[in-house]
C-alpha positions as CSV (number, residue, x, y, z in Angstrom):
1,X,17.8,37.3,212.6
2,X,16.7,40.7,213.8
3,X,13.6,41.8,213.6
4,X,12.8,45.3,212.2
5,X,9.8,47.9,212.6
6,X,9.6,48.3,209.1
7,X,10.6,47.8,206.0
8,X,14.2,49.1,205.1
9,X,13.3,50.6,202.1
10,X,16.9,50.3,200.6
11,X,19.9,48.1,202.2
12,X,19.5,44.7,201.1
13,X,16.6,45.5,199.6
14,X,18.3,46.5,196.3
15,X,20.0,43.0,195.9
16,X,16.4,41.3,196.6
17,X,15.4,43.7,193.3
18,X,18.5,42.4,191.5
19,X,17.2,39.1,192.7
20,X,13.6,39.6,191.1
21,X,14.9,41.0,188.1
22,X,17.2,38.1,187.0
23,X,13.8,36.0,188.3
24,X,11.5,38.0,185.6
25,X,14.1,37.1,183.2
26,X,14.3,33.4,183.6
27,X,10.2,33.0,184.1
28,X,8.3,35.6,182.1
29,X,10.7,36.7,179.9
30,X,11.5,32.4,178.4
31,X,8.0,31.7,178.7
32,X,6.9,34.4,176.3
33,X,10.5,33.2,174.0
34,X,8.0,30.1,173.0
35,X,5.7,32.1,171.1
36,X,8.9,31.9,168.6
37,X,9.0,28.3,168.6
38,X,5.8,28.0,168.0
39,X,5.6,28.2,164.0
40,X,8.8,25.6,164.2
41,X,6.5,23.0,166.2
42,X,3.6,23.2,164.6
43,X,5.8,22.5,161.1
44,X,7.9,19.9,162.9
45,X,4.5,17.8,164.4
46,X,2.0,18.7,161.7
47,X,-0.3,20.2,164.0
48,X,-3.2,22.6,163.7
49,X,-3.0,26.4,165.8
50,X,-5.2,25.0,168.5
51,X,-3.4,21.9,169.5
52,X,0.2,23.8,169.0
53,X,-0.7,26.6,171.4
54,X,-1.7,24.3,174.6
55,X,2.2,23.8,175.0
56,X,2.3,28.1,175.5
57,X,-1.2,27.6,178.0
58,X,0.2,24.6,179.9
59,X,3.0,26.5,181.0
60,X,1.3,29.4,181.6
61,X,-0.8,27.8,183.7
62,X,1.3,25.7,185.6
63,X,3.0,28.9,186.3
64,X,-0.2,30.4,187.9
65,X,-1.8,27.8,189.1
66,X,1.1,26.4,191.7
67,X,1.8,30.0,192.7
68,X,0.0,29.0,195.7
69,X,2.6,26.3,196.4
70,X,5.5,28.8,195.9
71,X,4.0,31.4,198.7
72,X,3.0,28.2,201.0
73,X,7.4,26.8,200.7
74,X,7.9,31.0,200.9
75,X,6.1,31.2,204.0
76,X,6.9,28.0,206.0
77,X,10.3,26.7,204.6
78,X,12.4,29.9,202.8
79,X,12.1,31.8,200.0
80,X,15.7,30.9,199.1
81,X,15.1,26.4,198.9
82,X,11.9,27.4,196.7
83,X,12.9,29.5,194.4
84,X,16.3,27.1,194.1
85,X,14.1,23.9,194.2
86,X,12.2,25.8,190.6
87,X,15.3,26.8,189.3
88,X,15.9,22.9,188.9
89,X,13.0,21.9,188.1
90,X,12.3,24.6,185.3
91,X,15.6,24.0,183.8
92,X,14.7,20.0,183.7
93,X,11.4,20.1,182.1
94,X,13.6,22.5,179.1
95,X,16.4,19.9,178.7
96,X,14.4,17.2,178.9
97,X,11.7,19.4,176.5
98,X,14.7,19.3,173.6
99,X,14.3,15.3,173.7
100,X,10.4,15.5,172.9
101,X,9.1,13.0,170.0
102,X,5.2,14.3,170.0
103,X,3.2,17.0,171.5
104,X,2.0,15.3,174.2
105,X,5.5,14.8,175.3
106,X,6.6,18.8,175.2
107,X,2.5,19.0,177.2
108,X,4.7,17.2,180.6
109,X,8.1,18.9,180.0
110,X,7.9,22.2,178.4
111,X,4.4,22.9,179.7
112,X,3.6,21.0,183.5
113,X,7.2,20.6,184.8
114,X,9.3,23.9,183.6
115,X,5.7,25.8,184.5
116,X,5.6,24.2,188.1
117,X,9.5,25.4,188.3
118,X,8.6,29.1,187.4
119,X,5.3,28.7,190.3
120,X,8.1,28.6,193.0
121,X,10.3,31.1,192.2
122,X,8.0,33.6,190.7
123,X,5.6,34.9,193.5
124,X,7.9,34.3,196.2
125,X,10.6,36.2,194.6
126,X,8.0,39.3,194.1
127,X,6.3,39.3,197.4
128,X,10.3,39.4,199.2
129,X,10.2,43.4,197.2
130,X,7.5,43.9,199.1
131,X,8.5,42.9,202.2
132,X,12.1,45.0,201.7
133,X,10.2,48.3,200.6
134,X,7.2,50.5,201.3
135,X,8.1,54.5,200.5
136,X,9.6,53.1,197.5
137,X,7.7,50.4,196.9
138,X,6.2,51.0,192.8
139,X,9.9,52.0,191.8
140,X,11.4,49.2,193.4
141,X,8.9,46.7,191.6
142,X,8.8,48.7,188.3
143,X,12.8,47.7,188.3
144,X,12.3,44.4,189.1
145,X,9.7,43.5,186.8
146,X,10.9,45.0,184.2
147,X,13.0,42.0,183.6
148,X,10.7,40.6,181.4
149,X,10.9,43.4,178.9
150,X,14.4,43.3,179.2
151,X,14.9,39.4,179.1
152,X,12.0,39.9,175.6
153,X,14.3,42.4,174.0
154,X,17.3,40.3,174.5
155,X,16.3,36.7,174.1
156,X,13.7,37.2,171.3
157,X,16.4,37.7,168.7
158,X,19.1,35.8,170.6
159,X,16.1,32.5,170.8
160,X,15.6,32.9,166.6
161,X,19.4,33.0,166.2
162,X,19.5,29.6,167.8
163,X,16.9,28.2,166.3
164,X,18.7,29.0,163.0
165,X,21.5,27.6,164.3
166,X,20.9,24.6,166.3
167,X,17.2,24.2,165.6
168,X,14.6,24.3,168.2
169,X,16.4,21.1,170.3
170,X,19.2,22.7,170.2
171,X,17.6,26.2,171.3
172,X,15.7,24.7,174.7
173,X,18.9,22.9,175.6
174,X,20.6,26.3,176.0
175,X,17.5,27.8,177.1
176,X,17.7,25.2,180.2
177,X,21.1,25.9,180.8
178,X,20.6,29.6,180.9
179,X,17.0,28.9,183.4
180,X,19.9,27.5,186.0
181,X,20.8,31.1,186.7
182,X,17.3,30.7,189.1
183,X,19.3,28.6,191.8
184,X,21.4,32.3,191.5
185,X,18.7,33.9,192.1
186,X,17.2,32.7,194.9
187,X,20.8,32.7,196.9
188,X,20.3,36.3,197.0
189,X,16.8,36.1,198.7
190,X,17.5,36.6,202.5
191,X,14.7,36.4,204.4
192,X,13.7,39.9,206.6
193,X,11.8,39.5,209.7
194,X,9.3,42.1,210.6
195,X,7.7,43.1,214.0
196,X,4.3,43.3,212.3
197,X,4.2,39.9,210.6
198,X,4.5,38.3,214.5
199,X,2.1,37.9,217.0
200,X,2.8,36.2,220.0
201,X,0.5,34.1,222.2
202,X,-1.2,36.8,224.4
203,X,-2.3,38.7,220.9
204,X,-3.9,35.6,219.9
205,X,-5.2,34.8,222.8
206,X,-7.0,38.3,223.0
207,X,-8.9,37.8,219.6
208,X,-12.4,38.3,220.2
209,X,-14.0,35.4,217.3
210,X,-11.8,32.9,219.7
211,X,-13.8,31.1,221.4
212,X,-13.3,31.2,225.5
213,X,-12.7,27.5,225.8
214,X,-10.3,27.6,223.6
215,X,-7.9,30.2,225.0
216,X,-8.4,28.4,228.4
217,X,-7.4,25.5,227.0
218,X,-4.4,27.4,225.1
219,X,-3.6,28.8,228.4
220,X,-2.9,25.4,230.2
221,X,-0.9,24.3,227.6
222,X,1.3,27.4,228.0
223,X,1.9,26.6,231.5
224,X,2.4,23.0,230.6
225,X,4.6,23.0,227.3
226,X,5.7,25.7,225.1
227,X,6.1,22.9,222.7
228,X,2.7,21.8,223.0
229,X,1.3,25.2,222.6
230,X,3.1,26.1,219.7
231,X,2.1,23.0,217.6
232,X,-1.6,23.2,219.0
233,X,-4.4,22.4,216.5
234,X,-5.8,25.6,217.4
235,X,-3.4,27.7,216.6
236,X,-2.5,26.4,213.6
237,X,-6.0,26.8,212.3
238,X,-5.6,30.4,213.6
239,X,-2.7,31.1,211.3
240,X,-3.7,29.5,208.0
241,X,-6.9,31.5,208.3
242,X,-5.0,34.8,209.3
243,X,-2.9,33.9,206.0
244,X,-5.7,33.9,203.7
245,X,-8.8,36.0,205.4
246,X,-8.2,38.5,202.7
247,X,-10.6,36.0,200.7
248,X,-13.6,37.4,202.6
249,X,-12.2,41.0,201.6
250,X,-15.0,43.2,198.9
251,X,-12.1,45.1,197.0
252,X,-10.1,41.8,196.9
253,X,-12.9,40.0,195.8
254,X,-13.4,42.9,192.5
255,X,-9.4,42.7,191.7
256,X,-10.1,38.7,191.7
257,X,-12.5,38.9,189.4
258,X,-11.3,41.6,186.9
259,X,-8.0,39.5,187.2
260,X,-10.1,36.6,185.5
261,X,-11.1,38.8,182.6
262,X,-7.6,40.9,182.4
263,X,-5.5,37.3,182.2
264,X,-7.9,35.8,179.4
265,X,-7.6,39.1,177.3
266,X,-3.3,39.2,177.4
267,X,-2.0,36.0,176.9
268,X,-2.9,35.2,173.0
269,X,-0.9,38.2,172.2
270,X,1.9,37.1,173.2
271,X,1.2,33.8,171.5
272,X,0.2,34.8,168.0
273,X,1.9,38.0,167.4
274,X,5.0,36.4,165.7
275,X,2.3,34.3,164.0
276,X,0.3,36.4,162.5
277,X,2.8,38.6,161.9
278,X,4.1,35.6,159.2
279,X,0.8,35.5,157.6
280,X,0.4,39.0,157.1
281,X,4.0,38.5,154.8
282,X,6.9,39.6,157.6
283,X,9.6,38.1,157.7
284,X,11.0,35.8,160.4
285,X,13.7,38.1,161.8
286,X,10.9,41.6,161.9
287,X,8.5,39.2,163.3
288,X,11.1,38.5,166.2
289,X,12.1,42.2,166.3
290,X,8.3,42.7,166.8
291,X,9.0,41.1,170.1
292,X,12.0,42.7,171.0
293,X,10.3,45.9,170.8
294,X,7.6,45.0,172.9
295,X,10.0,43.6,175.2
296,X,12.0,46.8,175.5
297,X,9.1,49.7,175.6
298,X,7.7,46.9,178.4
299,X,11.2,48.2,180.8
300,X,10.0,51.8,180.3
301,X,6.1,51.0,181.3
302,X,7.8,49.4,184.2
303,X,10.0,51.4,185.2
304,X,8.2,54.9,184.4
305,X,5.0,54.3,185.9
306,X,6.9,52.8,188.8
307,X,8.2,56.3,189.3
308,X,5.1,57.9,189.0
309,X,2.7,56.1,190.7
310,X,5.0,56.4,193.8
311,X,4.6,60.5,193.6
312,X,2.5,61.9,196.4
313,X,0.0,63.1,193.5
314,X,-0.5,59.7,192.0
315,X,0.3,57.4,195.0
316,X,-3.3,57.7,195.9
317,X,-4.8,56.8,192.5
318,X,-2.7,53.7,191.8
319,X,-5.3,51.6,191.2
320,X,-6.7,54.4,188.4
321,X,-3.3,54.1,187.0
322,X,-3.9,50.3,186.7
323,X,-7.2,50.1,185.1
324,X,-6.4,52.4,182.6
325,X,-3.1,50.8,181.4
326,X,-5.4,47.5,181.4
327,X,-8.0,49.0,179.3
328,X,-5.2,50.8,177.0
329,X,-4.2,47.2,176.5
330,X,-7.6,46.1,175.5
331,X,-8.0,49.3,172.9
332,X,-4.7,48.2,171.4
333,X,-5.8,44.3,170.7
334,X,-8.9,45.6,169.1
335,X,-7.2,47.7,166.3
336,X,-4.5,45.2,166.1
337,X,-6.7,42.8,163.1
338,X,-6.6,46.6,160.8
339,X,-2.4,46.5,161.2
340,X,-1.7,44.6,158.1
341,X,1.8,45.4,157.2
342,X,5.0,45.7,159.5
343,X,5.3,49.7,159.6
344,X,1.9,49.3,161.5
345,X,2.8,46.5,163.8
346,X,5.6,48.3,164.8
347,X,4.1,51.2,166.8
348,X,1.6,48.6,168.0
349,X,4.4,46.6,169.7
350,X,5.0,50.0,171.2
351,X,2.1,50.9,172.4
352,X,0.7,47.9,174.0
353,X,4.2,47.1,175.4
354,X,4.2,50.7,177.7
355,X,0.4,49.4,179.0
356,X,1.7,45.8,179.0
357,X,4.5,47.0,181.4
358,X,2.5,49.6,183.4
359,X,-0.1,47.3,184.3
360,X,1.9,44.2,185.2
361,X,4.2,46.7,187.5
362,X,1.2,47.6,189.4
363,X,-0.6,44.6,190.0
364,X,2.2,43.5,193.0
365,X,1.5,47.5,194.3
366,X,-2.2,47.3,194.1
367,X,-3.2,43.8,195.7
368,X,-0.7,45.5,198.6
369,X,-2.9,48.1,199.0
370,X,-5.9,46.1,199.2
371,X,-4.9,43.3,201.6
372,X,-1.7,45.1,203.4
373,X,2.3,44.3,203.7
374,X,1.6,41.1,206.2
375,X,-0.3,39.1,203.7
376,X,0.9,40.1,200.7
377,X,2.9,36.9,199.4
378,X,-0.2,34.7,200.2
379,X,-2.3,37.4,198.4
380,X,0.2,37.7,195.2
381,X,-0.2,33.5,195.3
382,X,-3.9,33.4,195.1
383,X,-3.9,36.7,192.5
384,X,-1.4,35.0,190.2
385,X,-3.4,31.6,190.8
386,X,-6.2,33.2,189.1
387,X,-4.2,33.7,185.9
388,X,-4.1,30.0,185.5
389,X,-7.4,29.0,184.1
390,X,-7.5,31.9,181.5
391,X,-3.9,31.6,180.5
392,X,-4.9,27.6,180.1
393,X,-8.2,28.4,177.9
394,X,-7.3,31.5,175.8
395,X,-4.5,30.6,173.5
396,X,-6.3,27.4,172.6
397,X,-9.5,29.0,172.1
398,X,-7.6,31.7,170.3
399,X,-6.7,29.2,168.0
400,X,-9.8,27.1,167.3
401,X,-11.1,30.6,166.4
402,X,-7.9,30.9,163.6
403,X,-8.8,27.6,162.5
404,X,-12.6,27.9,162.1
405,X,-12.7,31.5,160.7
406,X,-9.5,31.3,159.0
407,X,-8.0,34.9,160.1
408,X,-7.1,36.5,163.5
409,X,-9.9,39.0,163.6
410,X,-12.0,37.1,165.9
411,X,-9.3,35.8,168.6
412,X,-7.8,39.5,169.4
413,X,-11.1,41.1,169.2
414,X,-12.4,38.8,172.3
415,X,-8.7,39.8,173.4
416,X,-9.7,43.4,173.3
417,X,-12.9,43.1,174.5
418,X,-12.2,41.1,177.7
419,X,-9.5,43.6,178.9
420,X,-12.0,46.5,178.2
421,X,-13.8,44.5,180.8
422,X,-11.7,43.9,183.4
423,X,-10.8,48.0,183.2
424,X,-14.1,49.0,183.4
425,X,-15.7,46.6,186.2
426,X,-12.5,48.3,188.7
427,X,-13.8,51.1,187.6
428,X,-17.2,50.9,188.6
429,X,-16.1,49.7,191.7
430,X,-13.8,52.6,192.3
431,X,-16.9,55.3,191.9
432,X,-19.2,52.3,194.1
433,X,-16.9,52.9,196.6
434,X,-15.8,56.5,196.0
435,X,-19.6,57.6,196.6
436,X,-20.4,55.2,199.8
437,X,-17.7,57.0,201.3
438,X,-19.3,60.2,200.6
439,X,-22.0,59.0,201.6
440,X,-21.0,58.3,205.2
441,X,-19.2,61.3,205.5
442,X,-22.4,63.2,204.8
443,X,-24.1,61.2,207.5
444,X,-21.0,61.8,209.9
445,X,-21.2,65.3,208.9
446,X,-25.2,65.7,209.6
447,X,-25.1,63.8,213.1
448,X,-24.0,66.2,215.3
449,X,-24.2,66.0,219.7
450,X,-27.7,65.9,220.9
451,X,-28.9,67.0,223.9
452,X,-31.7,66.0,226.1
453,X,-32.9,67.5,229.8
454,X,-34.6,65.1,231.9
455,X,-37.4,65.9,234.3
456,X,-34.8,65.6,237.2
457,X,-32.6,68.0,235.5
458,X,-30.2,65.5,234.7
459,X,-28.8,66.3,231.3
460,X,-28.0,63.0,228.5
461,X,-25.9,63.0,225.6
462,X,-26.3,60.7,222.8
463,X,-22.9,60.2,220.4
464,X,-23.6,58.8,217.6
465,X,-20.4,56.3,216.8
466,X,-19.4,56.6,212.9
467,X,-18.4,52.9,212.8
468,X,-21.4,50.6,214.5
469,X,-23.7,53.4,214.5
470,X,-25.0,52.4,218.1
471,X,-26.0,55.1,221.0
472,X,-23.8,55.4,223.9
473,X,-25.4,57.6,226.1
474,X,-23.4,59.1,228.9
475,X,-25.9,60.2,232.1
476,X,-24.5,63.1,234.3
477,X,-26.7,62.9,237.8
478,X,-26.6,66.7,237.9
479,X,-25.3,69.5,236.3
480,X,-21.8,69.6,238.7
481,X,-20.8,66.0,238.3
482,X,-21.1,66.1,234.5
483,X,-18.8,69.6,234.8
484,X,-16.3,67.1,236.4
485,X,-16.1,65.0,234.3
C-alpha cells in the first residue's frame, strides 16, 4: 500500500466514519439498551439493585478494560480481523446471554464475553478516524460517534417492543443477530499507511538514549541479515516503548486521572434512569422514550460541537470545550434527585444528553492533541482502559447506596459531584500550565544579548538558549573576524 504525507482528510476516510458510526451503534449504543432490561432481570432472578447492576458494570468494563488488546491486534495484525474477530464474539456472549438460568451466568455472557467483543472493535475503529483526518478531524468524530445517540434513539423503543413481545430471551437473541453487523463493519476498515508513523533503521539508530553498543551491535546485524535486524530484541523494545512513552507525558498524565473521576460520575445514569424513572410513577414506554431522547440530543452534542470545536476560534480551546461539557454533565446529575415527575425528566434527558455527546466527541480529539496522530490508537486504548475500573465499581455502588438509603438521592449526587471533579482538576491544570508558559515567555522576553569586552579587546556574547537555559558563548579573536562571521 502507498504511503501518504498525511492524512487525506476525506477519500476513504468518509467510509472509515460510516465504519465507526455503525461501530458506535453496535457497542455503545446496545450496551446502554440493557439499562431496559434491567427492571425485567432483577424481577425475573429476584435480585436486589446492587447485584442486578454488575451485569451493566461487567460489560462496561470488559469493554474498557481490553481496549488495550483491541489497539495491540490494531497495531500488529489489522484493524479489519479485530474488529471482525469482536463482532463474533460480542454477538456470542448475546445469543448465548438469552440461554442464561442465574445471574452469574448473564456475569460470563452478557457481561465478560459480549464486553471483550466490543474491546476490539471499539478503540480500533476510533483511532482509524484519526488516522484518515486531521483539518477535519472534530467533525469527522462528532459523525462517527454520534452513533450511539442515534443507535439510543432507535433501539431504546425498538429493545422495549421486544421485550413485550418476545420477552427479554427473545430480545438478546435479536440483539445478537443485529451485533453481527460488526463483522460489516470492520470490512470497511482499510488500513492507511503514513510517512510519519515509520522510521527506518538509521532514525533509530540515531536516537540519542540508545546506547552506543547497541547501535553497533544493530549495525552488524544490518550487514549480516535484514531478517535478523528486523526481529532484534532491541528494536523491539524500541517500539513497544515508542508505542506507549506518552505514559511519562504531564498533560496525559491530568487527562488519565480526570478520566478516573469523569468515568465513575457517567455510567449510573445510564443505568438507573429508566429505573428510577419507574419509581417516581412513569410508565414503561416514557421511561424508554426518556432514553430515546437522550439518545437523539446525544447526535446533536456530537455532531454540533464537532463543528465547532474544529473553527479556527475554538480549535485552540478544545480541551475548554471538554471540561465544560464534563462539568455541565456533573450539574445535571446533581439536580436530577429534585426531577420528580416526567415533564421534568424530560428536559433533563435533554440537557445532559447535548454534554453527554459533546464531551464523549471530544475525548478522541483531545487525547490527539496531547500525545499526537502517531500514537493515538495506543493512547485511546490506555484512555478508554481507564474507564474500566469506575464503570466496574459505580453502578454497583450506585445500587448498594439505593438499597441502604432507599431513594436515588445519594447515588447521582456522588454522580454529580465526581464529574464536577474531573472538570475542574483540567481546569486547574489548564491555568497551571497557561501561567508557566507566561512565565517563560517573560523570562525569554527579559533575557536579552549581553555583551562583554575583554582585556584583549576581544568581544564575547552570551545567548541565553530558551529551552536548556545553558550559555553558549561565541568568542571573536578581534573585532574583524567576528565582522566575518
Amino acid at each position: 500500500q502507498a504511503r501518504l504525507a498525511g492524512p487525506p482528510d476525506g477519500g476513504w476516510g468518509w467510509m472509515i466514519v460510516a465504519g465507526c458510526f455503525l461501530v458506535t451503534i453496535c457497542t455503545r449504543a446496545v450496551t446502554r439498551c440493557i439499562s431496559i432490561f434491567f427492571v425485567e432481570f432483577q424481577a425475573y432472578f429476584g435480585q436486589d439493585y446492587a447485584r442486578t447492576a454488575w451485569i451493566h458494570s461487567i460489560v462496561d468494563c470488559a469493554t474498557m478494560l481490553c481496549a488495550p488488546l483491541g489497539s495491540l491486534i490494531s497495531n500488529h495484525v489489522s484493524c479489519q480481523v479485530g474488529i471482525m474477530l469482536g463482532g463474533l464474539l460480542a454477538s456470542a456472549g448475546l445469543i448465548l446471554s438469552s440461554f442464561a438460568t442465574s445471574l452469574e451466568h448473564l456475569y460470563l455472557s452478557l457481561g465478560v464475553l459480549t464486553g471483550l467483543g466490543f474491546a476490539l472493535c471499539y478503540s480500533p475503529a476510533i483511532a482509524m478516524v484519526g488516522k484518515y483526518f486531521n483539518k477535519r478531524k472534530a467533525l469527522a468524530y462528532g459523525i462517527a460517534m454520534s452513533g450511539s445517540g442515534i443507535g439510543t434513539f432507535i433501539l431504546a423503543p425498538v429493545v422495549q417492543l421486544l421485550i413485550e413481545q418476545f420477552s427479554w430471551r427473545g430480545a438478546l437473541l435479536i440483539l445478537g443477530g443485529f451485533v453481527l453487523n460488526l463483522c460489516v463493519c470492520g470490512a470497511l476498515m482499510r488500513p492507511i499507511a503514513l510517512k510519519e508513523h515509520h522510521k527506518t533503521a538509521s532514525e533509530f539508530l540515531e536516537q540519542d538514549y540508545v546506547p552506543e553498543a547497541q547501535k553497533q551491535d544493530l549495525k552488524q546485524m544490518s550487514i549480516c541479515s535484514p531478517l535478523i535486524k528486523a526481529w532484534s530484541h532491541e528494536c523491539l523494545c524500541y517500539c513497544s516503548w515508542k508505542e506507549y512513552d506518552f505514559l511519562l507525558m504531564p498533560g496525559f498524565m491530568v487527562l488519565a486521572v480526570s478520566v478516573l473521576f469523569m468515568a465513575y460520575g457517567c455510567s449510573p445514569l445510564f443505568v438507573y434512569l429508566v429505573p428510577y424513572a419507574l419509581s417516581i410513577g412513569v410508565s414503561h414506554h416514557q421511561a424508554a422514550f426518556l432514553m430515546s431522547i437522550l439518545g437523539v440530543i446525544d447526535i446533536i452534542g456530537n455532531i454540533t460541537f464537532g463543528w465547532l470545536t474544529d473553527r479556527r476560534c475554538l480549535k485552540k480551546h478544545r480541551d475548554f470545550c471538554y471540561l465544560f461539557a464534563v462539568g455541565m454533565d456533573g450539574l445535571c446529575c446533581l439536580f436530577l434527585p429534585v426531577l420528580q415527575n416526567f415533564p421534568l425528566l424530560v428536559p433533563f434527558s435533554f440537557t445532559f444528553g447535548y454534554f453527554d455527546g459533546a464531551y464523549v466527541t471530544l475525548i478522541p480529539v483531545v487525547t490527539a492533541d496531547v500525545v499526537g496522530t502517531s500514537s493515538l490508537s495506543s493512547a485511546l486504548g490506555v484512555v478508554y482502559f481507564l474507564h474500566a475500573i469506575p464503570y466496574l465499581v459505580s453502578p454497583p455502588v450506585a445500587g448498594w447506596l439505593v438499597d441502604t438509603t432507599g431513594s436515588y438521592t445519594a447515588s447521582f449526587l456522588l454522580c454529580g459531584f465526581s464529574m464536577m471533579f474531573s472538570s475542574t482538576l483540567l481546569c486547574f491544570a489548564r491555568l497551571a500550565k497557561k501561567i508557566k508558559r507566561t512565565h517563560l515567555r517573560s523570562l525569554t522576553n527579559d533575557t536579552g544579548t549581553k555583551q562583554h569586552i575583554w582585556t584583549n579587546g576581544a568581544i564575547a556574547y552570551s545567548v541565553t538558549a530558551e529551552l536548556d537555559q545553558k550559555e553558549v558563548e561565541f568568542l571573536a579573536t578581534d573585532t574583524n573576524s567576528y565582522s566575518n562571521r
